[in-house]
C-alpha positions as CSV (number, residue, x, y, z in Angstrom):
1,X,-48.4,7.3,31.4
2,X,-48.3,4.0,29.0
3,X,-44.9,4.8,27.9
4,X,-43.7,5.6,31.4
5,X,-45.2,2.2,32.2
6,X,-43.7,0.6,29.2
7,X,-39.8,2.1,29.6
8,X,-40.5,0.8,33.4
9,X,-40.7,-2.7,32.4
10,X,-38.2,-2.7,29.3
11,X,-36.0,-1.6,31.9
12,X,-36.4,-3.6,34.6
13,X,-36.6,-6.8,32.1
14,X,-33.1,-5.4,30.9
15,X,-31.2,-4.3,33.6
16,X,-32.7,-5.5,37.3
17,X,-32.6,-2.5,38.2
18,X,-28.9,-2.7,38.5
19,X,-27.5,-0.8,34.9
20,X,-29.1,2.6,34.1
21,X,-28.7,3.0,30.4
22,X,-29.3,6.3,29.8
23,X,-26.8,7.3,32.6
24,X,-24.5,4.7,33.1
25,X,-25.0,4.9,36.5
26,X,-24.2,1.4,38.0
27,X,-25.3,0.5,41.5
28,X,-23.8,-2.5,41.7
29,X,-20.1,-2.2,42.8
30,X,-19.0,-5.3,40.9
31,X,-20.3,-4.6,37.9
32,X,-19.3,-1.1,38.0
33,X,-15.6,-2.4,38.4
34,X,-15.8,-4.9,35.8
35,X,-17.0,-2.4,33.3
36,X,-14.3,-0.4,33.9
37,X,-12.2,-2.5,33.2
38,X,-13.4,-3.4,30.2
39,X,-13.3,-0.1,29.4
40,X,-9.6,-0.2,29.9
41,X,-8.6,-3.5,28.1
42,X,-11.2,-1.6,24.6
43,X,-9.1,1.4,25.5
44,X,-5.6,-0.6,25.2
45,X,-6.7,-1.7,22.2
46,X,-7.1,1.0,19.9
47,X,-4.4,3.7,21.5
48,X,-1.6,2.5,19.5
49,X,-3.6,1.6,16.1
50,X,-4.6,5.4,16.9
51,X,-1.0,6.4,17.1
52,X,0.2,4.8,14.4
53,X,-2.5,6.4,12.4
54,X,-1.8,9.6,13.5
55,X,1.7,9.3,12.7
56,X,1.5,8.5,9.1
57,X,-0.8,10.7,8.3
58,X,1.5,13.3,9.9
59,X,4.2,12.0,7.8
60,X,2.2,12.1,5.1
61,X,1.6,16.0,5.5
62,X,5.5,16.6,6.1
63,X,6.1,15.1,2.5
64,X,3.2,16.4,0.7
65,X,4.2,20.3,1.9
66,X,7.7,19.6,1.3
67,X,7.6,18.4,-2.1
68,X,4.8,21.2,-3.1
69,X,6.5,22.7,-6.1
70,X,4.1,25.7,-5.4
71,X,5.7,25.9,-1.4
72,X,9.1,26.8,-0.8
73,X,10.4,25.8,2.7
74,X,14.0,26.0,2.2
């Protein structure tokens, strides 16, 4: 019952009743819209560091099977 109580008021201290932050359920249209697009903009971000990461390391593995003196690919 006291920690029911005390989550109540963290929460509505926090949020205004408007964020749930263990759902991410967002009542409020305009925030729900701006958090998406922040969403998008961290997403933009990191896709190509991602890739580029991805693609050296795959590079990395190309070489390292082909020069395997144990391997033969030819």
């Amino acid at each position: 019952m006291i920690k029911k109580w005390l989550e109540s008021k963290i929460y509505s201290k926090r949020t205004n009743n408007i964020l749930n932050h263990f759902t991410l359920q967002i009542s409020d249209a305009h925030i729900d819209r701006r958090y998406r697009i922040e969403r998008s903009k961290h997403f933009n971000k990191i896709w190509k560091v991602s890739l580029v990461i991805c693609v050296i390391y795959f590079i990395r593995h190309i070489i390292l099977k082909t020069t395997d003196p144990k391997e033969n690919y030819n």
